[in-house]
C-alpha positions as CSV (number, residue, x, y, z in Angstrom):
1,X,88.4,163.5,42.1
2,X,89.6,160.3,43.4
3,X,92.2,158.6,41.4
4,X,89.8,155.6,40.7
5,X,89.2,154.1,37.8
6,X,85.4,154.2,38.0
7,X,83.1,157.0,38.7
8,X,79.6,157.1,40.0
9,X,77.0,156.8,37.0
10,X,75.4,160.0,38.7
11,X,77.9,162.3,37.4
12,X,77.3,161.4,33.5
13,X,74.1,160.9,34.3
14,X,73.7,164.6,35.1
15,X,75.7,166.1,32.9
16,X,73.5,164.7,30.2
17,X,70.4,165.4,31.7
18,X,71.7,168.8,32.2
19,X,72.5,169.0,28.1
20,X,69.2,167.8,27.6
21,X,67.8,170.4,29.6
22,X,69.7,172.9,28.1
23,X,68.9,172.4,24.7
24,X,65.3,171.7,25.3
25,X,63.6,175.0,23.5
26,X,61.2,177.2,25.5
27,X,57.3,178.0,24.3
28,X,58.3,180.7,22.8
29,X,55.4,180.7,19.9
30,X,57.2,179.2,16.8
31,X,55.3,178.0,14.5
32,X,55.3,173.3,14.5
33,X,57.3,173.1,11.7
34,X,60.3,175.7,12.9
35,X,59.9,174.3,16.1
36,X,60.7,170.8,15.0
37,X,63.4,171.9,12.8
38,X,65.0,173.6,15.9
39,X,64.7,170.8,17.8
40,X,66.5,168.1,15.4
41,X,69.9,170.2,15.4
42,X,70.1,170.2,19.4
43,X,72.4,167.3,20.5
44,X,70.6,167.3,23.8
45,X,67.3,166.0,22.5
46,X,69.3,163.5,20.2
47,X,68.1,159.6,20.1
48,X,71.8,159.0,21.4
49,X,71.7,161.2,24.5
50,X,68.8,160.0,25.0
51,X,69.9,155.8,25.1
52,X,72.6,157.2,27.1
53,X,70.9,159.1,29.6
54,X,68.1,155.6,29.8
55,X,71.3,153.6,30.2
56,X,72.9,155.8,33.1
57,X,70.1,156.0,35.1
58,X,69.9,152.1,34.8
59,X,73.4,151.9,36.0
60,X,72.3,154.3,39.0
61,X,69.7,151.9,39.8
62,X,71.7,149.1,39.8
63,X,74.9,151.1,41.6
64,X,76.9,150.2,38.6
65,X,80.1,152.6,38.2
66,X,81.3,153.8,34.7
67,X,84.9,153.9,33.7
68,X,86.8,156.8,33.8
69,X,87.9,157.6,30.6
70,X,84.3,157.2,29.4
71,X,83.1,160.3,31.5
72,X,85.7,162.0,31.0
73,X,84.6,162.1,27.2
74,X,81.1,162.6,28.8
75,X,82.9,165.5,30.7
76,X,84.8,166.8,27.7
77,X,81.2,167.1,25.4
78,X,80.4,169.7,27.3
79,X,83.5,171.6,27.8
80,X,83.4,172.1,24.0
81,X,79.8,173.9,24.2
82,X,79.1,177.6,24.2
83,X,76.9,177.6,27.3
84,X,79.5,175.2,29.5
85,X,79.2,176.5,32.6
86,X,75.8,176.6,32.4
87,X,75.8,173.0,31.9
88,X,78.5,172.2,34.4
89,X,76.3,174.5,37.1
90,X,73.2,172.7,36.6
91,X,75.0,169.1,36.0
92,X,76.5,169.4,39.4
93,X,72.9,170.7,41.0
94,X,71.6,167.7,39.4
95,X,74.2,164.9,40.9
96,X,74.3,166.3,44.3
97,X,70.4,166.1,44.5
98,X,70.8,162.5,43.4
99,X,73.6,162.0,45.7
100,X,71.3,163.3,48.7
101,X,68.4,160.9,47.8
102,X,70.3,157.9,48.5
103,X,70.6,159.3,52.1
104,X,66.5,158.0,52.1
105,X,63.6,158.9,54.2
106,X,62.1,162.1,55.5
107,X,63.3,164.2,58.9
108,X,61.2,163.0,61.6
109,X,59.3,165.6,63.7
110,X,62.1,165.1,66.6
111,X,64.7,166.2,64.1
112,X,62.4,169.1,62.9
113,X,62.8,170.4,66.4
114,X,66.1,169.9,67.2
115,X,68.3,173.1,67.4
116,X,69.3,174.9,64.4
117,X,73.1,174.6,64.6
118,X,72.9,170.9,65.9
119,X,71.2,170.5,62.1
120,X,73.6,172.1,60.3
121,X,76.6,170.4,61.6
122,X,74.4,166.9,61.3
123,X,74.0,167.8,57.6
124,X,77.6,168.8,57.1
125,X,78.9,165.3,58.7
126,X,76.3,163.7,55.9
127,X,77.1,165.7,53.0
128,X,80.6,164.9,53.5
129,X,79.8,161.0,53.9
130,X,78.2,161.6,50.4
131,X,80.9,163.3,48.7
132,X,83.5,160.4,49.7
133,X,80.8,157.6,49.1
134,X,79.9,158.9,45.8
135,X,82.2,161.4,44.5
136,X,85.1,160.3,45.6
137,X,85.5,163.7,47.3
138,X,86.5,164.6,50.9
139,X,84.9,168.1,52.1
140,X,87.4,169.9,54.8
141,X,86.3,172.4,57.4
142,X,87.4,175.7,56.4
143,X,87.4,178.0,59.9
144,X,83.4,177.7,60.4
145,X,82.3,176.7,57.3
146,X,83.2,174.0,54.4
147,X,85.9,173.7,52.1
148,X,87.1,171.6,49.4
149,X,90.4,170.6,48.4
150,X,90.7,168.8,44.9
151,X,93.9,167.9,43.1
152,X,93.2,167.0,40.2
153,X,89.5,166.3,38.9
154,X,87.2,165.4,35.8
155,X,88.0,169.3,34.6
156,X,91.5,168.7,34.5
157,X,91.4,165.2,33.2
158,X,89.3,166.5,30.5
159,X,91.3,169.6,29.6
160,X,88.5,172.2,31.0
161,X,89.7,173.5,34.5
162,X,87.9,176.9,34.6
163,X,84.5,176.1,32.9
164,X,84.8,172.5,34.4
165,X,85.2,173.2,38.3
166,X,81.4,175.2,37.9
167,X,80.4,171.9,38.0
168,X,82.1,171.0,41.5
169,X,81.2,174.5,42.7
170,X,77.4,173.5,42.0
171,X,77.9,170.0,43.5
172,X,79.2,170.8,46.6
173,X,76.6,174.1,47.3
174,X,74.1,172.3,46.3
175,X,74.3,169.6,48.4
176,X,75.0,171.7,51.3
177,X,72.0,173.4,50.4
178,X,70.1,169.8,50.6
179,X,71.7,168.3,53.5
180,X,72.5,171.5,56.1
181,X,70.3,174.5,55.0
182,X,73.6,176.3,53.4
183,X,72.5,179.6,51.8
184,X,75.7,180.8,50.7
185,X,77.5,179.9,47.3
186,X,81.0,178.0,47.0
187,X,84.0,180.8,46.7
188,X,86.8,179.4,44.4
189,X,89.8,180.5,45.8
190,X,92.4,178.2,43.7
191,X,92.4,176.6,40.3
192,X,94.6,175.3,38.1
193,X,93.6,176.4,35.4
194,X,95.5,179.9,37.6
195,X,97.9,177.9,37.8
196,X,98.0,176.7,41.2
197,X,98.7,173.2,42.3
198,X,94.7,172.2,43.1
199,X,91.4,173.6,42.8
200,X,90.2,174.6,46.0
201,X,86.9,176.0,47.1
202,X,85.6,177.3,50.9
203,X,81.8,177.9,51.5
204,X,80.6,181.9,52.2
205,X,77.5,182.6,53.7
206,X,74.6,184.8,51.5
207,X,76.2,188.0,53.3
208,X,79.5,187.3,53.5
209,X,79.4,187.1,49.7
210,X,77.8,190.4,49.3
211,X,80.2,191.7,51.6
212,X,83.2,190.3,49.7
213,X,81.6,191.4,45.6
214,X,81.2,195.2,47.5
C-alpha cells in the first residue's frame, strides 16, 4: 500500500459491505422470531455498519479519501473475525469491481473484434492504471503474466498479514478477471507474515495452477 495518508473510500467501503454480506443469514426455514433474534447479534447487519457503509459510499461518490488510521481499524474489524479470509476474499472482489467501474462505458463492437491477446494486454495496461490510481498499488509483469510487489500494506499496518493479504489476492485477480479476461488465481509467493521482507504475489493461469497443486 502506498505510504499515504489517505485511502480510497472503496476499500472500507468493501470490507463492510463484504461483513454485511457475510453475516446476512440464508432462507434456511427458521421460524420469524429465531430469525430475528439471529439477526440482531450479527455486527454486519448493525445500525452502525450500516451509517458507515451509507457514509462510504457517499465518500465514493464524491471521490473523498478516508484517513489511514481509520481503515486500518476498518481493516483490523475483520482480522479479529472467525471467517476473515472469507471477508478479506470477497472485500477485495468487491473493491476491484468498483475500481473497474470508474473505467466507464461499454466495449464498442470494434474492440469486441479486436484480437484476443491485443485485449488482454489493453486490460492489463488498465488494470494497472487502476491499481496506482486507486489503490495506491503498482502491478509488475512477472515473465508473461502479472505480479505484485507490496511492502508493506493495510494487513501489516493492521497486525493481519496472512488472513489480510486474501484481500489483495482477491483485488488484484479480480480485477484482472474484469479488465483482461484473467482466468487464473493470484499465487502468493512471499509474505511477511513468512517472514520475508514484502508480500509478493504473480498471476497463474487456470492450468498452470492445477499443474502446480498436482
Amino acid at each position: 500500500m502506498n505510504p499515504s495518508s489517505t485511502v480510497n473510500a472503496i476499500v472500507p467501503l468493501a470490507l463492510l459491505e463484504a461483513i454485511r454480506n457475510l453475516d446476512t443469514p440464508l432462507n434456511d426455514g427458521l421460524s420469524a422470531e429465531l430469525a430475528q433474534e439471529t439477526f440482531t447479534k450479527r455486527f454486519g447487519l448493525t445500525s452502525t455498519v450500516a451509517a458507515q457503509i451509507e457514509r462510504y459510499r457517499d465518500m465514493v461518490g464524491k471521490a473523498t479519501a478516508v484517513g489511514l488510521e481509520e481503515v486500518v481499524q476498518v481493516f483490523r474489524l475483520v482480522g479479529r473475525r472467525a471467517d476473515a479470509t472469507l471477508v478479506y476474499s470477497d472485500a477485495g472482489r468487491r473493491a476491484a469491481r468498483y475500481a473497474s467501474r470508474t473505467r466507464g462505458g461499454s466495449p464498442s463492437l470494434l474492440w469486441k473484434l479486436t484480437p484476443k491477446a491485443m485485449r488482454r494486454r489493453a486490460g492489463e495496461r488498465a488494470a494497472a492504471r487502476a491499481m496506482v490510481r486507486i489503490f495506491g498499488l503498482a502491478l509488475i509483469r512477472e515473465g508473461t503474466g502479472m505480479g505484485l510487489a507490496v511492502p508493506e500494506s493495510l494487513a501489516s499496518r493492521s497486525g493481519f498479514e496472512g488472513s489480510g493479504c486474501y484481500f489483495y489476492s482477491a483485488l488484484t485477480a479480480e480485477l484482472l478477471r474484469v479488465t483482461s479476461g484473467f482466468e487464473g488465481s493470484m499465487l502468493h509467493d512471499r509474505c511477511r507474515s513468512r517472514g520475508d521482507d514484502q508480500c509478493r504475489w504473480r498471476a497463474a493461469e487456470a492450468d498452470q495452477r492445477w499443474q502446480q497443486e498436482g
